[in-house]
DSSP file (Angstrom, degrees, kcal/mol; ACC not computed):
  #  RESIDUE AA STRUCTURE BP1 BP2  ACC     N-H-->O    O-->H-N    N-H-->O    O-->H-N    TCO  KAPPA ALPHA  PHI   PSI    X-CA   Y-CA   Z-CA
    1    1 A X              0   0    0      0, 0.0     2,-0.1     0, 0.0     0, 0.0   0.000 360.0 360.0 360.0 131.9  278.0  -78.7  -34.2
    2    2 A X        -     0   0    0      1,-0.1     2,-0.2     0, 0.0     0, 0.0  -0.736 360.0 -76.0-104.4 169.2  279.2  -79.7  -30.6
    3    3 A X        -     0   0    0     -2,-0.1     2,-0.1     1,-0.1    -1,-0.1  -0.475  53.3-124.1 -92.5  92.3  278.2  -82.2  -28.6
    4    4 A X        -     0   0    0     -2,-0.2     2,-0.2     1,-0.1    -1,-0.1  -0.196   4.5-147.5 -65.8 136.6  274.4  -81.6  -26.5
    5    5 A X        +     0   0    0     -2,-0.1     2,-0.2     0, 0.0    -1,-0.1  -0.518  16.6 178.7 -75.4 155.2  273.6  -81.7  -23.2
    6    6 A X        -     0   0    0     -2,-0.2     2,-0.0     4,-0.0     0, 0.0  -0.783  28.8-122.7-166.9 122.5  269.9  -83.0  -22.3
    7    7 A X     >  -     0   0    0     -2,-0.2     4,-1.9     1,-0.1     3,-0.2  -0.124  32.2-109.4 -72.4 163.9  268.7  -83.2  -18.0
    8    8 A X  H  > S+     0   0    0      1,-0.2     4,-2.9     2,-0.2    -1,-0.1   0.799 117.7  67.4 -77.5 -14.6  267.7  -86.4  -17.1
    9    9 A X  H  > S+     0   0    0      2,-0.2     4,-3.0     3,-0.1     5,-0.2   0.985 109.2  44.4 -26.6 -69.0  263.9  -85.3  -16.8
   10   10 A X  H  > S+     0   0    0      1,-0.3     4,-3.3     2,-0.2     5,-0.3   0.931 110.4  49.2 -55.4 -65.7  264.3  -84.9  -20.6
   11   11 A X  H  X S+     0   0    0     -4,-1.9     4,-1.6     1,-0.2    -1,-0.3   0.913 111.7  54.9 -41.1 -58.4  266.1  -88.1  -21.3
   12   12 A X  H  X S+     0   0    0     -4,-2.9     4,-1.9     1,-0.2     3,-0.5   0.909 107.5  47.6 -22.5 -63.6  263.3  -89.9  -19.0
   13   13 A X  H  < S+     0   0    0     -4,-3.0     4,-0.2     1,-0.2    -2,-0.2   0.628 114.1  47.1 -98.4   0.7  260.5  -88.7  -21.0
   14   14 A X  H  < S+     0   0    0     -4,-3.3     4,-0.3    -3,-0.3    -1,-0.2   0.817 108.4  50.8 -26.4 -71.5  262.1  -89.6  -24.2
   15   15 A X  H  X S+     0   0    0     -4,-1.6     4,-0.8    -3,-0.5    -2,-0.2   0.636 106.9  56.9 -77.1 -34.8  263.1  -92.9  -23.3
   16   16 A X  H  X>S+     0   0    0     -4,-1.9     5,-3.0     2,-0.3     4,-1.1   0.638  91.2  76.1 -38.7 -39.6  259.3  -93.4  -22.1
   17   17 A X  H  >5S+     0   0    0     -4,-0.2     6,-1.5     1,-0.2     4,-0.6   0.978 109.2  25.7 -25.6 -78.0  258.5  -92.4  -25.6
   18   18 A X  H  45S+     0   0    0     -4,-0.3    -2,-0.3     4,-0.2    -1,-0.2   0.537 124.4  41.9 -83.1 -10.8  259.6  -95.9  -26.3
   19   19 A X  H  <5S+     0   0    0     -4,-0.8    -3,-0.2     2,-0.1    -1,-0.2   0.896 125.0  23.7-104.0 -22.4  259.2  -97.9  -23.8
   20   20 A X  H  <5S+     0   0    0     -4,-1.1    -3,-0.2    -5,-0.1    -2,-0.1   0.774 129.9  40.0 -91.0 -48.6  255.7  -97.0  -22.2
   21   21 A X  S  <<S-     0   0    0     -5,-3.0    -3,-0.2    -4,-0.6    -4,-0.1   0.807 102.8-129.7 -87.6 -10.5  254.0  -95.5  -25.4
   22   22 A X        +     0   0    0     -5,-0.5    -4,-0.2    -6,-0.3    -5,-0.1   0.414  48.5 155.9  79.4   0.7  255.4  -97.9  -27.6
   23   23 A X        -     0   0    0     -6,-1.5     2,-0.4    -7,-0.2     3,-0.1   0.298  43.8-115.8 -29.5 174.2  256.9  -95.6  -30.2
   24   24 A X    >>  -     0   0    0      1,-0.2     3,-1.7    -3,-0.0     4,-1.1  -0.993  24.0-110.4-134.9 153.6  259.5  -96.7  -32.1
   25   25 A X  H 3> S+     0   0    0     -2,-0.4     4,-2.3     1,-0.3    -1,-0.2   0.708 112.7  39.0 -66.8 -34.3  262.9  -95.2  -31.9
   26   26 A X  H 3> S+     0   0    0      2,-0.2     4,-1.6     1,-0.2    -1,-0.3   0.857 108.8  58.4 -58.3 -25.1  263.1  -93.5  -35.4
   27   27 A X  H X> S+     0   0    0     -3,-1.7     3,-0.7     2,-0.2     4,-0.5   0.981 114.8  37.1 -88.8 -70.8  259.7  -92.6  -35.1
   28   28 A X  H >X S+     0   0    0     -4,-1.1     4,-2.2     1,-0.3     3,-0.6   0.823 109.3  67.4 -69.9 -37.2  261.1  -90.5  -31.5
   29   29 A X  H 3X>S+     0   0    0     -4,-2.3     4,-2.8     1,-0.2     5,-0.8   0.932 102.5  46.0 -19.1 -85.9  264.3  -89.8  -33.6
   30   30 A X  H <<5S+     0   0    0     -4,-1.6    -2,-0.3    -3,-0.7    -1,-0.2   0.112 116.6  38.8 -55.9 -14.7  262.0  -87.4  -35.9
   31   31 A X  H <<5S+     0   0    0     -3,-0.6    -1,-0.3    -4,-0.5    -2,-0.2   0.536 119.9  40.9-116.0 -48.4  260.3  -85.7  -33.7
   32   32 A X  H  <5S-     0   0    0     -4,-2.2    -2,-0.2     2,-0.1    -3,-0.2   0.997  85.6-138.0 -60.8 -67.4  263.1  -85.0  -30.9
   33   33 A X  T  <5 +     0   0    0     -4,-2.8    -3,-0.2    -5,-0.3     2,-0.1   0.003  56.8 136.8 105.3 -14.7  265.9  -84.3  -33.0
   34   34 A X      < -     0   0    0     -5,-0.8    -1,-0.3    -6,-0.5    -2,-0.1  -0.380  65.5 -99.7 -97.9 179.0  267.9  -86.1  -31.0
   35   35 A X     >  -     0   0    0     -2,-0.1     4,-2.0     1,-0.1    -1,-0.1  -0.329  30.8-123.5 -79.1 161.4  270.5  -88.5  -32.6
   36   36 A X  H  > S+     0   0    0      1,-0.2     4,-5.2     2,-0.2     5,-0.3   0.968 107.6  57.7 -78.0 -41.9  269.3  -92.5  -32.7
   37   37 A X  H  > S+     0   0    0      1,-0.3     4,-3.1     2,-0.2     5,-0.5   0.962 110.6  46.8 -57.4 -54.4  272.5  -94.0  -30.6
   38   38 A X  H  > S+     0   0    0      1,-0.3     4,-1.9     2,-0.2    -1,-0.3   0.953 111.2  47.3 -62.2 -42.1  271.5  -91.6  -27.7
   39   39 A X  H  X S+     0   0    0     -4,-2.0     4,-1.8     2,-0.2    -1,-0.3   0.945 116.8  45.6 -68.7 -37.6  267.9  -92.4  -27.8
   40   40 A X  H  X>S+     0   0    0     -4,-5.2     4,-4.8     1,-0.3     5,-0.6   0.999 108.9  54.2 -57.1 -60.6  268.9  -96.3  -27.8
   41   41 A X  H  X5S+     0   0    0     -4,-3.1     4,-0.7    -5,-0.3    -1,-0.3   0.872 107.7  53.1 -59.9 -26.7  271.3  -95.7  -25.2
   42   42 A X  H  X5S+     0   0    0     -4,-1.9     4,-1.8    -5,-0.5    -1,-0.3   0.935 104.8  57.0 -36.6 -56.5  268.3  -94.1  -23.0
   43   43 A X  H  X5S+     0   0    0     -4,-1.8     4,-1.1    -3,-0.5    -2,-0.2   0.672 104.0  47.7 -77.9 -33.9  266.4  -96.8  -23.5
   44   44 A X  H  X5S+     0   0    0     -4,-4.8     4,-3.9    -5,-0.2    -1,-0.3   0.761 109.3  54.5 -41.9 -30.8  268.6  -99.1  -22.1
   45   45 A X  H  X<S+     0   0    0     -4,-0.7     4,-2.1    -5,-0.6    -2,-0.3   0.976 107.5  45.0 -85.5 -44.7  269.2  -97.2  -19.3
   46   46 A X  H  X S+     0   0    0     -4,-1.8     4,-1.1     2,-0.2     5,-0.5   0.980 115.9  51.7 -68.1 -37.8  265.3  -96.7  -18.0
   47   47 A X  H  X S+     0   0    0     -4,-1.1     4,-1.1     1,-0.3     6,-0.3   0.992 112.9  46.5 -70.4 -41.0  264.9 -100.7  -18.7
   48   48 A X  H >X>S+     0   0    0     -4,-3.9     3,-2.3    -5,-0.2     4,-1.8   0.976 109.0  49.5 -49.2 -68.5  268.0 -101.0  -16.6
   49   49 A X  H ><5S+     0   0    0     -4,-2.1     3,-2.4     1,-0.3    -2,-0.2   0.900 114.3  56.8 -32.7 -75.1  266.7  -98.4  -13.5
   50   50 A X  H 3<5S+     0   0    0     -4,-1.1    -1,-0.3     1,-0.2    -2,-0.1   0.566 111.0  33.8 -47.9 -15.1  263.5 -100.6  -13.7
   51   51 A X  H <<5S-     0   0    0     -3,-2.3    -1,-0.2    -4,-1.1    -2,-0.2   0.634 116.3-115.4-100.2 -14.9  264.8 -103.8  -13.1
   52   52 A X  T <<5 +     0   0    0     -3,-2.4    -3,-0.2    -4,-1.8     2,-0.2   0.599  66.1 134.3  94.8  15.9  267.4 -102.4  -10.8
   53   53 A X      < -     0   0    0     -5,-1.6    -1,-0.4    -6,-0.3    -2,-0.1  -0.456  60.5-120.0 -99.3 170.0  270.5 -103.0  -12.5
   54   54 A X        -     0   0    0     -2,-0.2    -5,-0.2    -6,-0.1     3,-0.1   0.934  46.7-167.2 -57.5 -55.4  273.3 -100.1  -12.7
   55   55 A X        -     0   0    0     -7,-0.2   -10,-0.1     1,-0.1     4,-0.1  -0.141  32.8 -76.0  33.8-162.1  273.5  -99.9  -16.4
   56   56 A X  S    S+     0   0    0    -15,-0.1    -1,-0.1     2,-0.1     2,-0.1   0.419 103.0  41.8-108.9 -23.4  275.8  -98.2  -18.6
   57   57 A X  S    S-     0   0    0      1,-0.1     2,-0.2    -3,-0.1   -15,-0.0  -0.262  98.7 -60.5-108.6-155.2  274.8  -94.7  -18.4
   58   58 A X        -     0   0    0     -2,-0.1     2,-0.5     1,-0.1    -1,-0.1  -0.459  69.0 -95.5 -82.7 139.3  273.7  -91.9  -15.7
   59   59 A X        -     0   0    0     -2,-0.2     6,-0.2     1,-0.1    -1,-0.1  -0.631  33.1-167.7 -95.7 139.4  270.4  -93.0  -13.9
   60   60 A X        +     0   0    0     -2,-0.5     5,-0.2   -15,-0.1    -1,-0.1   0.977  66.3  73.9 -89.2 -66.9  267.4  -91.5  -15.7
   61   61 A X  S  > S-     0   0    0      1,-0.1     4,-1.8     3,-0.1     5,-0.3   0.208  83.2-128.0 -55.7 129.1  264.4  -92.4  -12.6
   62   62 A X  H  > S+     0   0    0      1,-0.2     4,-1.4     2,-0.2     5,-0.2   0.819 110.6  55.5 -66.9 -18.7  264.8  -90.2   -9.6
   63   63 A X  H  > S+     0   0    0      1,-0.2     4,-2.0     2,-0.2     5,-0.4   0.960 105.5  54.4 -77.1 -44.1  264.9  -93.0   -7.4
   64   64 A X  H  > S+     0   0    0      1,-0.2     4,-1.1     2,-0.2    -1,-0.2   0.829 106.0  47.5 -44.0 -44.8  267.8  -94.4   -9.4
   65   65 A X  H  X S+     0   0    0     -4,-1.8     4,-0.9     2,-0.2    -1,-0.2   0.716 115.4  53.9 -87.5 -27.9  270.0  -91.4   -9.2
   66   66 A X  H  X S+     0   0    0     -4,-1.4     4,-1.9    -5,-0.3    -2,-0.2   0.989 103.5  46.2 -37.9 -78.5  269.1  -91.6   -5.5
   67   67 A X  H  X S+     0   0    0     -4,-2.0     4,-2.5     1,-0.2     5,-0.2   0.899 114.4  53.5 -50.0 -44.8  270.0  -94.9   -4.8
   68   68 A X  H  X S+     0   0    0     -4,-1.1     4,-1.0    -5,-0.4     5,-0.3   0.747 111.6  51.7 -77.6 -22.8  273.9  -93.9   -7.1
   69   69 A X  H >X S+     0   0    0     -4,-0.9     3,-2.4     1,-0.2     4,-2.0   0.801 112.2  40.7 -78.1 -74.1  274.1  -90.9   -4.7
   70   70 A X  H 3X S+     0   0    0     -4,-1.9     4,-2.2     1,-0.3    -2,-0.2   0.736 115.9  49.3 -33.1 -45.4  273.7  -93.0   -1.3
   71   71 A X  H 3X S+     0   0    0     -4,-2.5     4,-3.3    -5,-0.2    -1,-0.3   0.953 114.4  45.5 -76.5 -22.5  276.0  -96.1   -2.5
   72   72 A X  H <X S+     0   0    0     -3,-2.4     4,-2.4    -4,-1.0     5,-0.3   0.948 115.9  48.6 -75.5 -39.5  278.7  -93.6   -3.5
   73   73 A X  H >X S+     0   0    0     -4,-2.0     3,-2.9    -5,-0.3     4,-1.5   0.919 112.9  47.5 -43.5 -93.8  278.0  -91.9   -0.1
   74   74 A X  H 3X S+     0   0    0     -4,-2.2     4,-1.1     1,-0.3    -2,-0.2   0.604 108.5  51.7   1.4 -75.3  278.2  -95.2    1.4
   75   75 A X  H 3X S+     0   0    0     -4,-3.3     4,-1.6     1,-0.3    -1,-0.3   0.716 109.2  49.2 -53.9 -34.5  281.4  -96.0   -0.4
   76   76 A X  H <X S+     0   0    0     -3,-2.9     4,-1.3    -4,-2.4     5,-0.3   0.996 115.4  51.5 -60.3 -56.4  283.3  -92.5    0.8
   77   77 A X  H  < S+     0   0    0     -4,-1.5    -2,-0.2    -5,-0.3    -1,-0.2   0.665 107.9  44.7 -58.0 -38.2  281.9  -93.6    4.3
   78   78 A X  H >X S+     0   0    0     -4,-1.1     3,-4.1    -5,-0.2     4,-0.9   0.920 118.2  50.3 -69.4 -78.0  283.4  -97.4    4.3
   79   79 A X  H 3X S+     0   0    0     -4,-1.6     4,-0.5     1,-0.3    -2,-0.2   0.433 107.5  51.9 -37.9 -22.0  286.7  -95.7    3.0
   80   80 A X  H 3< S+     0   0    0     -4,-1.3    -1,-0.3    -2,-0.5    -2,-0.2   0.389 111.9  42.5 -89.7 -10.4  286.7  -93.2    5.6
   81   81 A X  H <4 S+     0   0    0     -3,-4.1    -2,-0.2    -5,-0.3    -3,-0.1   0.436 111.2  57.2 -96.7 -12.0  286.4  -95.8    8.5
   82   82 A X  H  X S+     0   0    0     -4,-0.9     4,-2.0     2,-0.2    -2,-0.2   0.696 109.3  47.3 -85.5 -26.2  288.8  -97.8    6.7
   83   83 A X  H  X S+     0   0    0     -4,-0.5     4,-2.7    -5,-0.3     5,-0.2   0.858 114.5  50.1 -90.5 -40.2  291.1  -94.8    7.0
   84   84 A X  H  > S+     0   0    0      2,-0.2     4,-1.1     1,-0.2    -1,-0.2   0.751  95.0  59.5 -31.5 -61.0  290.4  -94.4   10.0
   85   85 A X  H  > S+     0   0    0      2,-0.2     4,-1.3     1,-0.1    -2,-0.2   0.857 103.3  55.8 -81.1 -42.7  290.8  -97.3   11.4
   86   86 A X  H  < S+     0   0    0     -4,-2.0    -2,-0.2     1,-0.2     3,-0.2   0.898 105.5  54.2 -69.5 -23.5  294.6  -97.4   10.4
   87   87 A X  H  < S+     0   0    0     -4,-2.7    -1,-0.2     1,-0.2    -2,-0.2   0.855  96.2  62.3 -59.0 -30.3  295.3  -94.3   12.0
   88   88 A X  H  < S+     0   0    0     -4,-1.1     8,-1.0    -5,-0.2    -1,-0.2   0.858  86.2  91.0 -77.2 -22.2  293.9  -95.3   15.2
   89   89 A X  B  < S-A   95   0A   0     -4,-1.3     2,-0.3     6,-0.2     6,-0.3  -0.292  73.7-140.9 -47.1 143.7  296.8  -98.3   15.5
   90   90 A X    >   -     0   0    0      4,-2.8     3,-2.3     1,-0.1     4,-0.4  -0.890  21.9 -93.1-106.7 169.2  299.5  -97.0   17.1
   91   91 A X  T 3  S+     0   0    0      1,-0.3    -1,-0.1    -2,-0.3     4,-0.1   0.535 119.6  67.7 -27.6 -32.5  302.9  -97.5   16.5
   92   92 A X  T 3  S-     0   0    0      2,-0.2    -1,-0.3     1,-0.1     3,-0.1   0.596 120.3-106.5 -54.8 -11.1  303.5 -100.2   18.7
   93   93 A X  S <  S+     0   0    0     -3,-2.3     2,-0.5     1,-0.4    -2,-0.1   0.370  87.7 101.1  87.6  11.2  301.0 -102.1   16.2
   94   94 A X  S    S-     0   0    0     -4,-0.4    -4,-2.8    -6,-0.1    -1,-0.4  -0.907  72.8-106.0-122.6 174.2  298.0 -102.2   18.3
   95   95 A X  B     -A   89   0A   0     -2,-0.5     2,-0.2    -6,-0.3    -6,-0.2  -0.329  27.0-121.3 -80.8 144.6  294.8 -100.0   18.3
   96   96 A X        -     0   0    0     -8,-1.0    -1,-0.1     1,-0.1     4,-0.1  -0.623  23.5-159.2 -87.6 153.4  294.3  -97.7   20.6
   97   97 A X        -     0   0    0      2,-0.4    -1,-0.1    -2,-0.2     3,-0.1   0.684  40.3 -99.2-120.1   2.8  291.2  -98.7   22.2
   98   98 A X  S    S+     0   0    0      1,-0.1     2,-0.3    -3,-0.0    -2,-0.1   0.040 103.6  39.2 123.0 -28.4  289.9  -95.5   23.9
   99   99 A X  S    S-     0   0    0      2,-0.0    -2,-0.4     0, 0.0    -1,-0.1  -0.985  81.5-127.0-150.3 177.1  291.0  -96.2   27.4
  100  100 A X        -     0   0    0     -2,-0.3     2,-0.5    -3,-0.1    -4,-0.0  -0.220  20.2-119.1-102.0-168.0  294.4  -97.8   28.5
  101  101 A X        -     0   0    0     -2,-0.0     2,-0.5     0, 0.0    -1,-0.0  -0.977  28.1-138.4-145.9 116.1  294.8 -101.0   31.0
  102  102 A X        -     0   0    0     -2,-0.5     2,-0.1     1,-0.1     3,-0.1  -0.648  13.5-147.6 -87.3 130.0  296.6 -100.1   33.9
  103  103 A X    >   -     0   0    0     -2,-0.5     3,-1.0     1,-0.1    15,-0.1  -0.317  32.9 -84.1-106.0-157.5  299.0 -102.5   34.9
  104  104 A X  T 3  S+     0   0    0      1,-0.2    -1,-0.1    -2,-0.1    17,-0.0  -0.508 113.0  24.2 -80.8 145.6  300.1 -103.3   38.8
  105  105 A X  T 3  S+     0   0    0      1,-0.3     2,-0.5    -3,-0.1    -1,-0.2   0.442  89.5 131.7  90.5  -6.7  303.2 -100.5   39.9
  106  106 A X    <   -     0   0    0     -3,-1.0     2,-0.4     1,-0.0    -1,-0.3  -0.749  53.8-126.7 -84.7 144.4  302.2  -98.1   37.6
  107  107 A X        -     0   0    0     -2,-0.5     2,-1.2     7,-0.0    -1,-0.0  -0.753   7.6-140.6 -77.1 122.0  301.7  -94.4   38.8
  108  108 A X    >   -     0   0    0     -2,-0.4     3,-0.6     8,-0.1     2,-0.5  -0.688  36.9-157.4 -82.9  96.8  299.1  -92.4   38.4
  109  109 A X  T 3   +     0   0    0     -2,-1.2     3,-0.1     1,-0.2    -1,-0.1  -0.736  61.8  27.8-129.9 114.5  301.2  -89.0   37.6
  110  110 A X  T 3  S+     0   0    0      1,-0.5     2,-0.4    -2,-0.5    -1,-0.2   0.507  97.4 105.4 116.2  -3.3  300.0  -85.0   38.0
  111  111 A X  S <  S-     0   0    0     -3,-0.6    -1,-0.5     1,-0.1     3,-0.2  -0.972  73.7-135.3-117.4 146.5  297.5  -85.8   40.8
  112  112 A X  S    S+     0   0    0     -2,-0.4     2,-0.5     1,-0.3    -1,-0.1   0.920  92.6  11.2 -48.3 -52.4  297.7  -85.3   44.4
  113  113 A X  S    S-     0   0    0     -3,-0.1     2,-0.5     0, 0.0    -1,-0.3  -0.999  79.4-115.2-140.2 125.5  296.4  -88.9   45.2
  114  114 A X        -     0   0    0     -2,-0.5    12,-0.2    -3,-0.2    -5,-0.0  -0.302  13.6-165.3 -23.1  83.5  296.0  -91.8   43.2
  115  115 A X        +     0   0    0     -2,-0.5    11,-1.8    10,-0.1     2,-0.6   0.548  66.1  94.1-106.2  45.7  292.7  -92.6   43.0
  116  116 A X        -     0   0    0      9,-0.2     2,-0.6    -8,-0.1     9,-0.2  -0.921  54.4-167.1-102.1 122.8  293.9  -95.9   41.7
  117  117 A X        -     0   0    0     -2,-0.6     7,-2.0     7,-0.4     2,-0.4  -0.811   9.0-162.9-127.4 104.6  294.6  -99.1   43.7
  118  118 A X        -     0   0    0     -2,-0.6     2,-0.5     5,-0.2     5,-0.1  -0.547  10.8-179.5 -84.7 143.3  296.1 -101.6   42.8
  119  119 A X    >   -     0   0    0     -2,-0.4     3,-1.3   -15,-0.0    -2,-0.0  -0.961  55.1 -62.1-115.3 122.4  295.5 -104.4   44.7
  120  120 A X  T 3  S-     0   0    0     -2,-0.5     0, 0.0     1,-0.3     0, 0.0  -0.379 123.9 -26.1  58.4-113.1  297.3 -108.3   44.1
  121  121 A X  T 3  S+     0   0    0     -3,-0.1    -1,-0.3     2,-0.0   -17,-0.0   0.589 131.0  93.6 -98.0 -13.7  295.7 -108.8   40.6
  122  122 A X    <   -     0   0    0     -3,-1.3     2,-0.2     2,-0.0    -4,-0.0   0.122  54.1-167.2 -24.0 165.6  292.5 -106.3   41.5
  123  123 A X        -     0   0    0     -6,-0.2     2,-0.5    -5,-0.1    -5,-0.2  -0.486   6.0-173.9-118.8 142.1  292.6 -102.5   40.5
  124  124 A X        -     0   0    0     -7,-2.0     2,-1.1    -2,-0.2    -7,-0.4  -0.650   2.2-166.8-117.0  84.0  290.1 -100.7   42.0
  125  125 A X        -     0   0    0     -2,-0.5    -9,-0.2    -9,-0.2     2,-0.1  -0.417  11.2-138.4 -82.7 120.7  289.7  -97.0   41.0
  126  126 A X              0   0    0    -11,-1.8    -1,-0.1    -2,-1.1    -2,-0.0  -0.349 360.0 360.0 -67.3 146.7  287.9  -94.6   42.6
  127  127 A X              0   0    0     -2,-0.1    -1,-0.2     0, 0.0   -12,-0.1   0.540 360.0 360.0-114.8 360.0  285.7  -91.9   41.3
């Protein structure tokens, strides 16, 4: 006999069996069918969701499996700003920062007229 699947609804209202009605797990054994180590391990898992720890397993409470989508969202998101953020150095080893700092003598190149000016330690551009 291979190995069953059961949705986490099912697992829920299992694991409620024992912890809300007060069954006792052979008792929910006999009557589910399902095997004792799986029911146990349920029942860990709602007392976890309810207190708010991770546990061991897949989160049975829809807010639980909620909460595991977002931080794993979350987690792509930091890695993906983190990835990010090292592309945007440039080789010279600093970050580009979105706009450049023009320094005095530089040329403004591909336009008729500057409409940069530098003056002493001033630049003034015009829009």
């Amino acid at each position: 006999m291979g190995r069953r699947n059961f949705d986490p609804e099912y697992k829920l209202r299992v694991a409620r069996m024992v912890v809300d009605e007060g069954q006792g797990v052979p008792q929910v054994v006999r009557d589910t069918g399902v095997g004792e180590t799986a029911v146990r391990r349920w029942v860990e898992q709602l007392k976890a969701d309810r207190s708010g720890e991770a546990g061991d397993g897949r989160p049975l409470t829809p807010e639980q499996r909620r909460i595991r989508e977002l931080e794993e969202e979350n987690r792509r998101l930091r890695e993906d700003k983190a990835l990010l953020k090292k592309a945007s150095v440039s080789s010279t080893g600093r970050r580009n920062s979105g706009h450049e700092f023009i320094r005095r003598g530089d040329k403004a190149q591909g336009f008729p007229r500057s409409p940069i000016q530098a003056e002493g330690d001033f630049i003034q551009v015009g829009l």
